[in-house]
C-alpha positions in Angstrom: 22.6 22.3 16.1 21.9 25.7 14.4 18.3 26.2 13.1 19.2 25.9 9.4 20.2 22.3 9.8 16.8 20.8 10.6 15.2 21.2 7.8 18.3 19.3 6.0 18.4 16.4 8.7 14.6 16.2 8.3 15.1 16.2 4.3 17.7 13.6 4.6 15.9 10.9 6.8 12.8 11.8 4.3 15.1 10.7 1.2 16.3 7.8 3.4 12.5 6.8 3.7 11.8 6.8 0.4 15.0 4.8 -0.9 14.7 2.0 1.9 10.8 2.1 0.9 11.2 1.2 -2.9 14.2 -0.7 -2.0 12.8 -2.8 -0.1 9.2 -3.3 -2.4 11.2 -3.0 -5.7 9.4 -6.3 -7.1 6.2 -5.4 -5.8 6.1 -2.2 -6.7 7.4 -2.6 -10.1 4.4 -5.7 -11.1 1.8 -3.7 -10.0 3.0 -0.6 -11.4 4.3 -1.3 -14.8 0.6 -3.6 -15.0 -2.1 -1.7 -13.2 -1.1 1.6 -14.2 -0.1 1.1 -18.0 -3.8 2.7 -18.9 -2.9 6.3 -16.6 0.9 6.4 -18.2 -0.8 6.2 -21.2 -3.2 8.7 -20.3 -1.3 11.0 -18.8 1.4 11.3 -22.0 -1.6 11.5 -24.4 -3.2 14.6 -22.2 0.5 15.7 -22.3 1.5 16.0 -25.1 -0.9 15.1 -27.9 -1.9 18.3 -29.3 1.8 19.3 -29.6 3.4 19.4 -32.5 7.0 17.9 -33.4 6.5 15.7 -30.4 8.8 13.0 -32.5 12.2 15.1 -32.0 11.2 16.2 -28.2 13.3 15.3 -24.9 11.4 14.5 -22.0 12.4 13.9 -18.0 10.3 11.9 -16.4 11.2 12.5 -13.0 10.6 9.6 -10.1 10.5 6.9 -12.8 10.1 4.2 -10.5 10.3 1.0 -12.7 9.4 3.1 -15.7 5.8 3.4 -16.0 5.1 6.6 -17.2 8.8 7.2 -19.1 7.8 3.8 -21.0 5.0 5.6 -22.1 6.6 8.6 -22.8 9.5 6.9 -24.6 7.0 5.7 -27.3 6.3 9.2 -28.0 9.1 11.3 -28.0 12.8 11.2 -29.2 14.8 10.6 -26.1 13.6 10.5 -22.8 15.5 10.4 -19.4 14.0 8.3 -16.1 15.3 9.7 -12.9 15.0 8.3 -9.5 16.3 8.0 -6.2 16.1 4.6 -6.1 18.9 2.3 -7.7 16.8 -0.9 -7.6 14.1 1.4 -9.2 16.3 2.5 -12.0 17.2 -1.3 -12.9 13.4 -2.2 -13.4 12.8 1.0 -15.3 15.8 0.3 -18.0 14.3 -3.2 -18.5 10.6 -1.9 -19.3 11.9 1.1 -21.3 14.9 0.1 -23.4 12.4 -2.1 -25.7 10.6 0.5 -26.9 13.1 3.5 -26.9 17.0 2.6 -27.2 18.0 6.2 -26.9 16.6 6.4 -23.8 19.2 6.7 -20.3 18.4 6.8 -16.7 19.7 8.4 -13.8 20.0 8.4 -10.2 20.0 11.8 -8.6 18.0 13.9 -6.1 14.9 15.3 -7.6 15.1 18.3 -5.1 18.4 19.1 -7.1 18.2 17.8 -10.9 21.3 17.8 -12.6 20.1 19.1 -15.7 20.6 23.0 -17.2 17.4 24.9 -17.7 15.6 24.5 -20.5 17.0 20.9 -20.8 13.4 19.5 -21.9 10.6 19.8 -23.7 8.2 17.8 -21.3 8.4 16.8 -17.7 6.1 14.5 -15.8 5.8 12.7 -12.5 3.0 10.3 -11.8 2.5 9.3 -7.9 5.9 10.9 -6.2 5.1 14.6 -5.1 3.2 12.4 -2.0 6.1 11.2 -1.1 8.2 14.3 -1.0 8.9 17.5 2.1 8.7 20.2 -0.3 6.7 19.9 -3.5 7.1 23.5 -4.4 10.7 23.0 -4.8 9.8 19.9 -6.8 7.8 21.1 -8.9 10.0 24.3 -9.7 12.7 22.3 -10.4 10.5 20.3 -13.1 9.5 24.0 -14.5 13.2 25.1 -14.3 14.4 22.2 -16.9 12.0 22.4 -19.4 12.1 25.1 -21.9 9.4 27.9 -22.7 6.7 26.2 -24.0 7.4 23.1 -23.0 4.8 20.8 -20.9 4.7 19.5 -17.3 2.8 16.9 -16.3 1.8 15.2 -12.6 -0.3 12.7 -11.6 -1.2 12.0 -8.3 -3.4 10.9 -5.6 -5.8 13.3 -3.5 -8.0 14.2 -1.0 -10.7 16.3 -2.5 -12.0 17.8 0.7 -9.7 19.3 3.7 -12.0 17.8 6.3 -10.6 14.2 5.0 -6.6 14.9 4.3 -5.9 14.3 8.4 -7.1 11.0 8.0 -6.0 10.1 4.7 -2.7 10.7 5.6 -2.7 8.5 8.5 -3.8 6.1 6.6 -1.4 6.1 3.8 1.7 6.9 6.7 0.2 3.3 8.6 1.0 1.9 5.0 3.9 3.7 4.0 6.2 5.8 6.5 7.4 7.6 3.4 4.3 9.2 2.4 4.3 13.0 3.5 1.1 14.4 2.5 -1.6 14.4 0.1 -2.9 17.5 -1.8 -6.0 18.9 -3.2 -6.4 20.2 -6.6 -6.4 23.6 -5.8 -2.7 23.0 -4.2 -1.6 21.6 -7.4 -2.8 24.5 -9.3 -1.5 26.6 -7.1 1.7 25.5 -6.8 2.2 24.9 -10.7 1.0 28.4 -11.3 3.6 29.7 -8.5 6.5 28.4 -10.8 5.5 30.4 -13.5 3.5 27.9 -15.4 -0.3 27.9 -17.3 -2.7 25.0 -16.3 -3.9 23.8 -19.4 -5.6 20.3 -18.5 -6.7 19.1 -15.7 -9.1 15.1 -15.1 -9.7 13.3 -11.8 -10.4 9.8 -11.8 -11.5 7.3 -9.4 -9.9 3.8 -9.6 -11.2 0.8 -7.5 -8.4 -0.9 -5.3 -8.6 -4.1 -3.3 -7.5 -3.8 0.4 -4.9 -6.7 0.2 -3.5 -6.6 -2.6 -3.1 -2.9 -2.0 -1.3 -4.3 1.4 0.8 -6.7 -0.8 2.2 -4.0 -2.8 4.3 -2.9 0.2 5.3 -6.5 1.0 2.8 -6.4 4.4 1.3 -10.0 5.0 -2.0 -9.9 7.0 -0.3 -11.0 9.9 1.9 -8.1 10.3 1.8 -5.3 12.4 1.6 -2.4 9.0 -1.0 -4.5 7.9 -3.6 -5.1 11.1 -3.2 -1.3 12.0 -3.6 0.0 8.0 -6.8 -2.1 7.9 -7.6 -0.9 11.8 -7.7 2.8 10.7 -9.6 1.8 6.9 -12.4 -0.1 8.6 -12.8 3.0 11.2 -14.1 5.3 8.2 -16.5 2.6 6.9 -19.6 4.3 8.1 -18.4 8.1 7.5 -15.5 7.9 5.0 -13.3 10.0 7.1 -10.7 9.7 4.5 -12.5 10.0 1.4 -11.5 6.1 0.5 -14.9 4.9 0.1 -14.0 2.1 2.2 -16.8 -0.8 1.7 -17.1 -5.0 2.4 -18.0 -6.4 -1.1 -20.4 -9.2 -1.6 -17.6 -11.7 -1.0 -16.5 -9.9 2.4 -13.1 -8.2 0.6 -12.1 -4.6 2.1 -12.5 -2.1 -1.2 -11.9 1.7 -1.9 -11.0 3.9 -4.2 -8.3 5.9 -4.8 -8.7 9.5 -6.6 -6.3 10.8 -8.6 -5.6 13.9 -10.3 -4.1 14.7 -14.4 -2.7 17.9 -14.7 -0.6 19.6 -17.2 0.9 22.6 -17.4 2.6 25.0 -20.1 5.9 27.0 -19.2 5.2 30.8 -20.0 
């Protein structure tokens, strides 16, 4: 097989990962995230786009929509706004939250490493919890910076590690949950890379949210009794004493596994 292959093959199984995982979870995944993540979808589209101006007539992409956390959010704010995902089963959940709130809105499935949209198509993007689950986030991100027009806003939020000495074990954590996850970054990678695609950091927030080892378990349909879930808990339990993983790990009052997860709100202009 010639060299410039691979890194298609390995891009394919990747996307393969990613639709059998949501697939698979798209019940799940969807209660969880159109409930426990309302309050960051509504963050993230008020650090977004609330100091803009004409916001009322914009388009926005939000890209990975998932069941349609964040686009619902965005959909209250803006004129029309696209979801796009991978994921058909995704894409039904997401046109059932959305639709109330925003009829213009439409939704479609497509490859975020190649959006089918002209440049300039936009006048927001955002992504909220994807880029971990994606090869190449440059190329991601660049094509979120390629469709929206000068001026316009991108917007990520995501989960990371905020020192290097924890991402090896963070990511086997999260890969013991989920295969699909890739990797997590750090803040200075986001900057980085949104800067690399020609755009102007202009907010950024971390936040710390509490999560409960089981139901955080649950979310990917792994019982207790299963093998995902005894060697997820296996490697959480081993950073208890040093947080290896920058989890937090701890055994509450009432003997429950907790963490937290840290997550980063970022928003950047197009020059």
């Amino acid at each position: 097989m010639p060299a410039t292959d691979k890194p298609q093959s390995n891009e394919a199984h990747q996307l393969d990962l990613v639709r059998d995982r949501f697939t698979n979870t798209a019940k799940s995944f969807a209660d969880f995230a159109l409930t426990q993540r309302f309050a960051e979808a509504e963050r993230l589209a008020e650090i977004a786009i609330s100091d803009a101006q004409d916001t009322a007539r914009w388009r926005a992409l939000d890209l990975a929509c998932g069941p349609g956390t964040f686009a619902r959010s965005l959909a209250r704010r803006v004129h029309f706004t696209v979801g796009l995902d991978l994921t058909p089963a995704m894409l039904i959940c997401a046109q059932q939250a959305v639709e109330p709130v925003n009829s213009t809105a439409a939704f479609v499935c497509a490859d975020a490493n190649r959006l089918p949209f002209a440049a300039g198509s936009f006048d927001a993007t955002t992504c909220g919890y994807a880029i971990h689950h994606v090869m190449h986030p440059a190329q991601i991100l660049a094509e979120l910076a390629r469709v929206v027009r000068p001026g316009g806003r991108v917007a990520i939020v995501d989960i990371i590690v905020r020192d290097e000495s924890a991402r090896e074990m963070n990511t086997r954590i999260e890969q013991a949950r989920d295969p699909s996850h890739t990797e997590t970054q750090r803040v200075d990678e986001f900057c980085a890379l949104l800067e690399a695609c020609g755009l102007r950091v202009r907010a950024k927030e971390i936040a710390e949210s509490a999560r409960n080892f089981n139901h955080w378990m649950s979310v990917v349909n792994a019982a207790p009794s299963s093998p995902v879930y005894q060697r997820t808990r296996e490697l959480m339990e081993a950073t208890l004493a040093d947080d290896a993983a920058g989890f937090h790990p701890r055994i509450s009052a009432s003997g429950e596994l907790e963490f937290a997860v840290t997550s980063l709100y970022i928003v950047a202009e197009k020059q």
